[in-house]
TORKOL-4160 file (C-alpha; in steps of 0.2 Angstrom, whole numbers, padded with zeros to 4 digits, m for minus):
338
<pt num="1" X="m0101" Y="0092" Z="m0141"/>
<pt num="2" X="m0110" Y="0089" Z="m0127"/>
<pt num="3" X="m0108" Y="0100" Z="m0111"/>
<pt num="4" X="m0110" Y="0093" Z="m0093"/>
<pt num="5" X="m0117" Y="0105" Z="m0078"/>
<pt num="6" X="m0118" Y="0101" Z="m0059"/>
<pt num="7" X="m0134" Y="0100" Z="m0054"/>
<pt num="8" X="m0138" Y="0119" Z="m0050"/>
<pt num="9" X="m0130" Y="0126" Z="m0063"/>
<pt num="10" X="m0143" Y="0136" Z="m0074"/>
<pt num="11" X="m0143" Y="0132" Z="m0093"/>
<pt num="12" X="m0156" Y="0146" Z="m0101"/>
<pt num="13" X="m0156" Y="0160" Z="m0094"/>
<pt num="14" X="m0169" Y="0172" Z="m0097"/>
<pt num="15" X="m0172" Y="0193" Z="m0091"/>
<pt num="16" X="m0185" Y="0205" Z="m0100"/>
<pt num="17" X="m0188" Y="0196" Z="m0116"/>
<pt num="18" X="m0196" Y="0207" Z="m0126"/>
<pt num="19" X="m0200" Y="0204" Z="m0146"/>
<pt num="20" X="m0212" Y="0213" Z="m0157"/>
<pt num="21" X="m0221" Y="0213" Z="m0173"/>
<pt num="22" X="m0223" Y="0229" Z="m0179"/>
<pt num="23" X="m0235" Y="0236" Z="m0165"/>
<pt num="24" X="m0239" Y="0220" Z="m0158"/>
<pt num="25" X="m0229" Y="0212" Z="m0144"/>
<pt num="26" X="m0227" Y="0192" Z="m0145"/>
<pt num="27" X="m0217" Y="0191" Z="m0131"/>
<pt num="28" X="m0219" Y="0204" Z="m0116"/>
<pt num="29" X="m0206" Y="0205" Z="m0104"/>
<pt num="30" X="m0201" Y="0187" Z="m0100"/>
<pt num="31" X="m0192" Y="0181" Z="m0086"/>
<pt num="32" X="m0186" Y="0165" Z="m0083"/>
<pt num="33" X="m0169" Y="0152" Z="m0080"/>
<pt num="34" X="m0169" Y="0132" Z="m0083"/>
<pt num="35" X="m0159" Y="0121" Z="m0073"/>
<pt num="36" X="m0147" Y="0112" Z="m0085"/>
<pt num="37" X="m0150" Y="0095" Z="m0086"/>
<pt num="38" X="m0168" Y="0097" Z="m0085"/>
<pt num="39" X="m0185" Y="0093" Z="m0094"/>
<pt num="40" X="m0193" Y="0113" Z="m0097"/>
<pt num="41" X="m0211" Y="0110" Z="m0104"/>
<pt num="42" X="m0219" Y="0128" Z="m0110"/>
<pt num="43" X="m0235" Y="0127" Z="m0117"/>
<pt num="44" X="m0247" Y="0138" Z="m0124"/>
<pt num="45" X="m0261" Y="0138" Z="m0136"/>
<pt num="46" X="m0256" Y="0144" Z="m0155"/>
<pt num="47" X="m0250" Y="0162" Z="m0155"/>
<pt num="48" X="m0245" Y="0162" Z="m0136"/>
<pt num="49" X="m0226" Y="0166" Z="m0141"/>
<pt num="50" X="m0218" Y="0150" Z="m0137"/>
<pt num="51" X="m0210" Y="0147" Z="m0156"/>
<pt num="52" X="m0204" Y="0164" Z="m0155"/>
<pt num="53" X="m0195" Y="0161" Z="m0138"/>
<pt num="54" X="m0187" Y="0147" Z="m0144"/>
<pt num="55" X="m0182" Y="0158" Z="m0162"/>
<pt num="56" X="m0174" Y="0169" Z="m0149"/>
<pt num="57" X="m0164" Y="0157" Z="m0139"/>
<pt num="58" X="m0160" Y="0147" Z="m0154"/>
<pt num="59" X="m0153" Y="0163" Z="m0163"/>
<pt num="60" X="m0165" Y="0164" Z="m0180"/>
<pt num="61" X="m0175" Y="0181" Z="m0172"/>
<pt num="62" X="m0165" Y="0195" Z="m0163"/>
<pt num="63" X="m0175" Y="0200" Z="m0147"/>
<pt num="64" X="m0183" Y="0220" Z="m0147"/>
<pt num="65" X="m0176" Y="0220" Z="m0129"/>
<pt num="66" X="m0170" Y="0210" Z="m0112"/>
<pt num="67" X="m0156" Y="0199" Z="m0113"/>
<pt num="68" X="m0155" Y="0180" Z="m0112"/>
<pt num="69" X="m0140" Y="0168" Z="m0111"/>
<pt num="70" X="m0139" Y="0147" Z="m0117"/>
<pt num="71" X="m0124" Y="0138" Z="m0110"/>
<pt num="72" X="m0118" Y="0154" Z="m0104"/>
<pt num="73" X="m0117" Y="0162" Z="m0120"/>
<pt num="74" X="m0127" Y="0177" Z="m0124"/>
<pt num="75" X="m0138" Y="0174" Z="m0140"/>
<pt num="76" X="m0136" Y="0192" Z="m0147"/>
<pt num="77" X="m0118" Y="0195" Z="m0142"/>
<pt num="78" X="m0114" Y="0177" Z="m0147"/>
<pt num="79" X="m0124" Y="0168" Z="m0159"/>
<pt num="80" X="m0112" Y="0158" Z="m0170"/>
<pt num="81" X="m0105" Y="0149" Z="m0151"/>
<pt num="82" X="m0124" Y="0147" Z="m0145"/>
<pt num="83" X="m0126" Y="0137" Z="m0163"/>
<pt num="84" X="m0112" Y="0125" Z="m0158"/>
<pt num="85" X="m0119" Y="0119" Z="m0141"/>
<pt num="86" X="m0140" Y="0120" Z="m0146"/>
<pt num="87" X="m0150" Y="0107" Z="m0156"/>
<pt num="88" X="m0167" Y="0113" Z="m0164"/>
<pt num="89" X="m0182" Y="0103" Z="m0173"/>
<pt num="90" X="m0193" Y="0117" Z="m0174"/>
<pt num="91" X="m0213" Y="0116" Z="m0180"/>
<pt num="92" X="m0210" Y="0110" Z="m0196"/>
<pt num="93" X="m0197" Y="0096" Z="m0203"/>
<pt num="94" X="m0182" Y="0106" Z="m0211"/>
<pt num="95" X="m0174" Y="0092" Z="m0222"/>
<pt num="96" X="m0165" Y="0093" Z="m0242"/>
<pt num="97" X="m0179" Y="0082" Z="m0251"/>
<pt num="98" X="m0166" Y="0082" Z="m0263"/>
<pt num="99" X="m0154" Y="0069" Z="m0252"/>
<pt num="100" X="m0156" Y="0055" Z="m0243"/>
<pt num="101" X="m0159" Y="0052" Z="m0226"/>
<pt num="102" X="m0143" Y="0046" Z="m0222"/>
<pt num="103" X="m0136" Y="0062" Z="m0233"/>
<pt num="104" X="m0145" Y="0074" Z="m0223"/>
<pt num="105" X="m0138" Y="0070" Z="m0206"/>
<pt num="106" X="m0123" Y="0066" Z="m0212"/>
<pt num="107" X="m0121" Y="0083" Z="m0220"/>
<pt num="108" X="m0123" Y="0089" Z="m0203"/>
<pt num="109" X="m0111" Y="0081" Z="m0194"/>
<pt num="110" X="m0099" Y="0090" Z="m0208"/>
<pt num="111" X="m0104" Y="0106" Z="m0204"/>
<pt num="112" X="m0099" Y="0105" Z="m0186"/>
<pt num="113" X="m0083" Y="0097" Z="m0192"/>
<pt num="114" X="m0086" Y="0082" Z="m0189"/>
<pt num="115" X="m0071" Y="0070" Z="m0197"/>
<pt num="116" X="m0079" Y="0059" Z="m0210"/>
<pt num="117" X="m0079" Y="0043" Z="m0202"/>
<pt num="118" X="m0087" Y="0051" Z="m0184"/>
<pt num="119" X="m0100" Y="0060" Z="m0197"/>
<pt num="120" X="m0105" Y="0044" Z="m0205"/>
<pt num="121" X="m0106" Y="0033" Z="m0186"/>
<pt num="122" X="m0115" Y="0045" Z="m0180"/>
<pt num="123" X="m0127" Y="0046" Z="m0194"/>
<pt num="124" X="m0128" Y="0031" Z="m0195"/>
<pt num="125" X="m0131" Y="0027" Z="m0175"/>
<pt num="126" X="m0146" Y="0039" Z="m0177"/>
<pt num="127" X="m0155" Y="0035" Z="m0191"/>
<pt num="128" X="m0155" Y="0018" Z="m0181"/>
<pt num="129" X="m0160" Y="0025" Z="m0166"/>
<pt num="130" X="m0176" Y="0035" Z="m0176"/>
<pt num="131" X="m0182" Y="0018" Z="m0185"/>
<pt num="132" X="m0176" Y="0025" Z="m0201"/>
<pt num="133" X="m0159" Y="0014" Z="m0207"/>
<pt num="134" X="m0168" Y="0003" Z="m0218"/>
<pt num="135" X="m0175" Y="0018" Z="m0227"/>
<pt num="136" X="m0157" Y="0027" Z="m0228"/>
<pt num="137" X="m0152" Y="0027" Z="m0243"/>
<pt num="138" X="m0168" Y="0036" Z="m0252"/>
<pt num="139" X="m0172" Y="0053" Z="m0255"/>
<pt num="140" X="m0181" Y="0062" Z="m0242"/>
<pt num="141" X="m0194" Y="0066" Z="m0254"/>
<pt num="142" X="m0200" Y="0050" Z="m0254"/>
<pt num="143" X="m0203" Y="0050" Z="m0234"/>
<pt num="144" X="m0216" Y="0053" Z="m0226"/>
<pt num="145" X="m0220" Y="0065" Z="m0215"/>
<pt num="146" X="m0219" Y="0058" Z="m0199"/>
<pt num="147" X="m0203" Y="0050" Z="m0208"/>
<pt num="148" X="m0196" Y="0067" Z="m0212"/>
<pt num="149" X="m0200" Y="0072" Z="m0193"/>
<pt num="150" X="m0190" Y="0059" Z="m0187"/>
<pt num="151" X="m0176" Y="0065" Z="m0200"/>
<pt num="152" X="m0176" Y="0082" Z="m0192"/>
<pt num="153" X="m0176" Y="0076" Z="m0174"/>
<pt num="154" X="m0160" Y="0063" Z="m0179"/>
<pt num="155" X="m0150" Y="0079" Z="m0188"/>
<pt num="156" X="m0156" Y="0091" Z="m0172"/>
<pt num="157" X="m0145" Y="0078" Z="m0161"/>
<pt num="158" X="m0129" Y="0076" Z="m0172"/>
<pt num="159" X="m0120" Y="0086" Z="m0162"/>
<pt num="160" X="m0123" Y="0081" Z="m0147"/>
<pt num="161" X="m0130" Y="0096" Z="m0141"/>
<pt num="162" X="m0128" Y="0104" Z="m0121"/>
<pt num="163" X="m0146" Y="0113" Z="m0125"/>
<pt num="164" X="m0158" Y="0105" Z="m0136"/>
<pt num="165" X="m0174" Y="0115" Z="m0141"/>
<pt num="166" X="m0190" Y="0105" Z="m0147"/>
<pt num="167" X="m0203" Y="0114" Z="m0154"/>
<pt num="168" X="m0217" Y="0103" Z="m0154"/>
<pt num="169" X="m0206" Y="0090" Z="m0160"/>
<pt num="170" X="m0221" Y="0073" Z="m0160"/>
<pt num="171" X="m0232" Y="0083" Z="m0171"/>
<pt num="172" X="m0237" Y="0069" Z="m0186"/>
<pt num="173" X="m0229" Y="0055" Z="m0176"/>
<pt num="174" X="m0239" Y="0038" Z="m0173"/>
<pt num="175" X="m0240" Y="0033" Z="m0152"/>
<pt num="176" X="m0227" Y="0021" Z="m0155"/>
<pt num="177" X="m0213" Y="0035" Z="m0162"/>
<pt num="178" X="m0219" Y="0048" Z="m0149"/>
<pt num="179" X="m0217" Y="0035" Z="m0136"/>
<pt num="180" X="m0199" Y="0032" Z="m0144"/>
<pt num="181" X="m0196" Y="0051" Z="m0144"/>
<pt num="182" X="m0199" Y="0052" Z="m0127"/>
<pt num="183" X="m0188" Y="0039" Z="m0122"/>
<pt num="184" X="m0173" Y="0047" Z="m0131"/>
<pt num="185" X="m0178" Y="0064" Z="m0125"/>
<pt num="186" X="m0177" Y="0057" Z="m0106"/>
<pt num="187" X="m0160" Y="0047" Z="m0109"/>
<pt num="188" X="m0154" Y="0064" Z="m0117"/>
<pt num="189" X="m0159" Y="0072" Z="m0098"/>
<pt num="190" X="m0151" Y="0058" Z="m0088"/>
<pt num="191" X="m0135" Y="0062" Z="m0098"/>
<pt num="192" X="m0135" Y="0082" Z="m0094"/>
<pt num="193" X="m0142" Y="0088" Z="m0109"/>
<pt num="194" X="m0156" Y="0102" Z="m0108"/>
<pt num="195" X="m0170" Y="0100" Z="m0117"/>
<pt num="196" X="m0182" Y="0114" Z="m0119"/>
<pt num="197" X="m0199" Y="0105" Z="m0125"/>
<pt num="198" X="m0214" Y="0118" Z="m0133"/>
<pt num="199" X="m0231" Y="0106" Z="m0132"/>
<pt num="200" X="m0248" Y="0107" Z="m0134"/>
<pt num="201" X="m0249" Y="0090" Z="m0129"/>
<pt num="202" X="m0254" Y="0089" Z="m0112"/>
<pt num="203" X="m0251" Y="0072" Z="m0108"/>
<pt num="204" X="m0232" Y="0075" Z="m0115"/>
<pt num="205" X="m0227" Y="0089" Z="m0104"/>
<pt num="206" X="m0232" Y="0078" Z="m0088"/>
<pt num="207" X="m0222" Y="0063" Z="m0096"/>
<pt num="208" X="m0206" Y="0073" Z="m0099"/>
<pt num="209" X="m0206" Y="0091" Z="m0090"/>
<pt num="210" X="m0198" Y="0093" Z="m0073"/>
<pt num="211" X="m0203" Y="0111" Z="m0074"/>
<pt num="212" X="m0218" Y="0117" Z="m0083"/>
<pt num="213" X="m0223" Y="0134" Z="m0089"/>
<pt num="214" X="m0240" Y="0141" Z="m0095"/>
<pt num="215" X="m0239" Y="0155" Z="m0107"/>
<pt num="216" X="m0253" Y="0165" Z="m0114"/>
<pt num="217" X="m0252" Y="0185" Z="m0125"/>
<pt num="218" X="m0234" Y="0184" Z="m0124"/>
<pt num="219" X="m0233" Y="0183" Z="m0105"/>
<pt num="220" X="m0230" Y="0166" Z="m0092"/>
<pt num="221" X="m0245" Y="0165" Z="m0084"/>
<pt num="222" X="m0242" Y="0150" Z="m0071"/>
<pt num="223" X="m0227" Y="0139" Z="m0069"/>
<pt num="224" X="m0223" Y="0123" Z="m0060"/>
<pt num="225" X="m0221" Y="0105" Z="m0059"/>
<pt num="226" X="m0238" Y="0096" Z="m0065"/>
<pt num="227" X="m0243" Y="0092" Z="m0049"/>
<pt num="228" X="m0243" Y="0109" Z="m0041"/>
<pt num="229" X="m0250" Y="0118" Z="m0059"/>
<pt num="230" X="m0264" Y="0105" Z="m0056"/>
<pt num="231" X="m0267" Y="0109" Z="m0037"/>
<pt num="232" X="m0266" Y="0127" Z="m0038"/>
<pt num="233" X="m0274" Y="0133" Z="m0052"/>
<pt num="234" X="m0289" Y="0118" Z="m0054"/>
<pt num="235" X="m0289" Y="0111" Z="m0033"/>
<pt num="236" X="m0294" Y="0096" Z="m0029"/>
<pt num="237" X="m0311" Y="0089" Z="m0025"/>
<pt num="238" X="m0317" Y="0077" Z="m0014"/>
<pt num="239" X="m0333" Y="0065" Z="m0018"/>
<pt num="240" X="m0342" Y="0053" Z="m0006"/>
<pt num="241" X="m0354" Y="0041" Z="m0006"/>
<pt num="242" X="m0366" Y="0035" Z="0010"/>
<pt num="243" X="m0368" Y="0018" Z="0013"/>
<pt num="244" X="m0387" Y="0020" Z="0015"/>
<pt num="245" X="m0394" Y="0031" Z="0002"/>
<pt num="246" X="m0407" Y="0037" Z="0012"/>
<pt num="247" X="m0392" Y="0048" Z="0021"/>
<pt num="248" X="m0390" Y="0055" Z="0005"/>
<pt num="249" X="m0398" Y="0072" Z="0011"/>
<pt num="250" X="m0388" Y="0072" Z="0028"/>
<pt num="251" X="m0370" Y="0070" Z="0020"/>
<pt num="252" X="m0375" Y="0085" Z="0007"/>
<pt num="253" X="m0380" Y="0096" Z="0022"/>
<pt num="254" X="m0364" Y="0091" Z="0031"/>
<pt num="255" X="m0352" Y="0094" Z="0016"/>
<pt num="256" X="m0362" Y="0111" Z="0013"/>
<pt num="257" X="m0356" Y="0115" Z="0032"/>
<pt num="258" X="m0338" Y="0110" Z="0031"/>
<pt num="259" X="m0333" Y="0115" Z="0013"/>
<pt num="260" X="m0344" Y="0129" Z="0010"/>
<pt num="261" X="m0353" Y="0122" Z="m0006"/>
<pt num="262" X="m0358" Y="0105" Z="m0010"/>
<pt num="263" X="m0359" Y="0098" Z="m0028"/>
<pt num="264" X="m0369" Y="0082" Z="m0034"/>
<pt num="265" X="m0356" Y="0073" Z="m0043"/>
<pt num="266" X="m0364" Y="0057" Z="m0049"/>
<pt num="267" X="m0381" Y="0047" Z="m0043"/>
<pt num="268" X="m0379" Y="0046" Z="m0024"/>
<pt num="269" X="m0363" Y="0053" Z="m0022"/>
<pt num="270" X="m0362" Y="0073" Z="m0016"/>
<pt num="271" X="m0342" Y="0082" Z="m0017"/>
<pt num="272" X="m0333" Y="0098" Z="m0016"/>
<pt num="273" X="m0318" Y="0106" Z="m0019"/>
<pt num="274" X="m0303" Y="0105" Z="m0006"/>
<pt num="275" X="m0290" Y="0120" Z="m0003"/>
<pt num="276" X="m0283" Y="0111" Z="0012"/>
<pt num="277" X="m0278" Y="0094" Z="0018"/>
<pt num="278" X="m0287" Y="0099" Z="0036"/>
<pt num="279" X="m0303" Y="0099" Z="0027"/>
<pt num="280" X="m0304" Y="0083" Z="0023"/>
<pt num="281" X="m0301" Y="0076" Z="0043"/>
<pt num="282" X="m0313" Y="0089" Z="0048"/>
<pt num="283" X="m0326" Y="0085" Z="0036"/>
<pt num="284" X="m0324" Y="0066" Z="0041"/>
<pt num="285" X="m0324" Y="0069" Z="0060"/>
<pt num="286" X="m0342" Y="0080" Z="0056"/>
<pt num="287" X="m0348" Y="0064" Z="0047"/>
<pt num="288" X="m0343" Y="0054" Z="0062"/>
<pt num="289" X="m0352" Y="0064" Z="0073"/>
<pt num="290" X="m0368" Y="0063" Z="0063"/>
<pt num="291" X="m0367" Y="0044" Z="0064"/>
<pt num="292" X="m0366" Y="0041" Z="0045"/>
<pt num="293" X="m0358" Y="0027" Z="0038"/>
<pt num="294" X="m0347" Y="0030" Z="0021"/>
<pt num="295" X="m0346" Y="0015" Z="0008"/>
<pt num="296" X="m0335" Y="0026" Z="m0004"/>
<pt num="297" X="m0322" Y="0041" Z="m0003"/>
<pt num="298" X="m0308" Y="0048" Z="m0015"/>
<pt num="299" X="m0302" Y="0064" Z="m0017"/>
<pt num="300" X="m0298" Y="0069" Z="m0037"/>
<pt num="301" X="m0287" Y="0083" Z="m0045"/>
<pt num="302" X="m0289" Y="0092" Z="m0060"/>
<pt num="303" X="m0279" Y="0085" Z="m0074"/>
<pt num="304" X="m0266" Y="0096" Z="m0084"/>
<pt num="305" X="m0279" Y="0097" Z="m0099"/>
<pt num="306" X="m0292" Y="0105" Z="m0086"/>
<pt num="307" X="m0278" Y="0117" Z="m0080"/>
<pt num="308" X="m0272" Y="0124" Z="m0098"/>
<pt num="309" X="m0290" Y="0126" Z="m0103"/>
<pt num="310" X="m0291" Y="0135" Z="m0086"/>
<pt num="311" X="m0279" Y="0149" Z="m0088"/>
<pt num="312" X="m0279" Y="0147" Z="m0107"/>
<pt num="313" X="m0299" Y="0153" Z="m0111"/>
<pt num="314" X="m0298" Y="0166" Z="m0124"/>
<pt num="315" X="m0297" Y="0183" Z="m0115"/>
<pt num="316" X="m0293" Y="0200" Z="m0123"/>
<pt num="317" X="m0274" Y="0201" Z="m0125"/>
<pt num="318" X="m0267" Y="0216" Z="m0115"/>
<pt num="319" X="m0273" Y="0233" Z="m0123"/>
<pt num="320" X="m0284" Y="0223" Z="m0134"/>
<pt num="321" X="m0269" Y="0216" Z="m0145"/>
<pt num="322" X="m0271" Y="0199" Z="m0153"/>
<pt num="323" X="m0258" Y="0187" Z="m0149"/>
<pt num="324" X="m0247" Y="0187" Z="m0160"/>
<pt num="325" X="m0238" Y="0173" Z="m0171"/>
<pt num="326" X="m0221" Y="0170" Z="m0176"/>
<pt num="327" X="m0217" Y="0172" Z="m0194"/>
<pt num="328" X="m0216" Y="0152" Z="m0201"/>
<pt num="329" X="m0196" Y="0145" Z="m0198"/>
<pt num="330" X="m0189" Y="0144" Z="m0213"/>
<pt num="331" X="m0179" Y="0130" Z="m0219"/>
<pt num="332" X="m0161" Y="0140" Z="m0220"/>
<pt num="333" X="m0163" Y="0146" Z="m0205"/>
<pt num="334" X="m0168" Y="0128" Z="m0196"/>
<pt num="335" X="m0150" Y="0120" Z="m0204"/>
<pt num="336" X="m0141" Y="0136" Z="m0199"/>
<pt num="337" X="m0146" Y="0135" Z="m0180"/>
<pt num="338" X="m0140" Y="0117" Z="m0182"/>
């Protein structure tokens, strides 16, 4: 059943998250909260500890230390309650290839004692909702994998969950199902349910996330909404062009004097980076004063690819440790957590 928060209420709630693998740490004293009702995009290259955060929150994997709470209930103290309000589509599709689509979400709805008739409407609504009601009736092993993706994501939603937890859910989708995916997961947010979203696709955190965070050797390494992630760690830039070429070599001595460097950015056009708006005006009132005309102007930020890769590049874990991944989720485990 779904739960609805006011808008300041915190759904996950995270201190000093600590997991290990024998002597290596995947997560190091993590510290975080989400606002219910929100988008929280954490991304991280492979090995970074996002999946075994979300293992955590979701119940399959005891944390080694700190505590953190999901809808208010603690996941060590109470996992068979936290399982009741959380959905979970982990990395890989967990379905019964022995029964069919409509089998396997509607076994779900029984298991959270569902009555049979709410079970097999709701089934029914999502295989719908997921492009898969004409295929219903056959077995999952017959599907195929981006079918099977969409299986999982359908059963992760039966119960309507308060907190849903996707672990790079659009991996093996077409454009047109991730498109469709990202619709139902925005819906989901508009109606108060949390949606924790791990991603290595770029473009998708910015769709979805609210709230991003970077993660990296089991630690969070930059955190905010796309926009600031992009100004703050990558800046902005600002390229012009003269109107007469010939000023070309003026305008590069003027930048150089106003923003400390200058860059040739394409044929006849010179740039540099920007730290404050201010900078702009007074590079602008300098050109004025120098008499030169400028035919264009635009200032660019980074994109979020440009950040990740930014405070992403392979450093030496701390104390020379690898980073380490989580163990793969098993299927049990996945139908459990529903």
């Amino acid at each position: 059943m779904n739960t609805h928060y006011g808008s300041d209420e915190i759904a996950v709630h995270v201190e000093g998250l600590v997991k290990r693998f024998g002597e290596q740490t995947a997560v190091d004293h993590v510290d975080f909260s989400v606002r219910a009702g929100s988008v929280f995009g954490l991304l991280g290259p492979n090995g970074a500890g996002k999946t075994t955060i979300v293992r955590m929150l979701a119940t399959l994997t005891r944390p080694d230390g700190g505590t953190a709470r999901v809808a208010g209930l603690d996941v060590a103290k109470h996992a068979q309650a936290v399982r009741r309000v959380i959905g979970l589509t982990g990395q890989f599709a967990a379905v019964d290839e022995s029964l069919s689509g409509f089998e396997n979400v509607y076994m779900i709805g029984r298991l959270l004692d569902m009555p049979a008739k709410k079970a097999k409407r709701r089934a029914e609504e999502l295989l719908a909702t997921f492009g898969l009601d004409e295929d219903a009736k056959k077995p999952a092993k017959q599907y195929s994998g981006g079918m099977r993706r969409r299986l999982d994501l359908a059963a992760s939603l039966v119960g309507e969950p308060a907190v849903l937890f996707l672990d790079e859910p659009t991996t093996g989708l077409d454009p047109a199902r991730r498109n469709d995916l990202w619709e139902i997961v925005r819906d989901l947010s508009s109606n108060g349910t949390t949606v924790f979203l791990t991603t290595q696709y770029m473009e998708e955190a910015e769709a979805l996330a609210q709230d991003i965070a970077v993660m990296n050797h089991g630690k969070f390494i930059a955190r905010g909404t796309a926009e600031e992630l992009k100004v703050r760690i990558a800046g902005r830039s600002i390229r012009l062009r003269p109107f007469y070429p010939a000023e070309l070599p003026a305008l590069r001595q003027v930048v150089h004097e106003v923003l400390g460097t200058v860059e040739d950015v394409a044929p006849g056009t010179v740039g540099g980076p920007v730290t404050e708006d201010s900078q702009v005006a007074y590079l602008l009132q300098a050109i004025s004063a120098k008499g030169m005309a400028i035919a264009d102007i635009s200032t660019v930020t980074a994109t979020l690819d440009e950040v990740f890769l930014t405070l992403t590049e392979e450093k030496p874990a701390p104390g020379g440790q690898p980073a380490v991944p989580a163990p793969a989720d098993a299927k049990i485990e996945m139908e459990a957590a529903r």
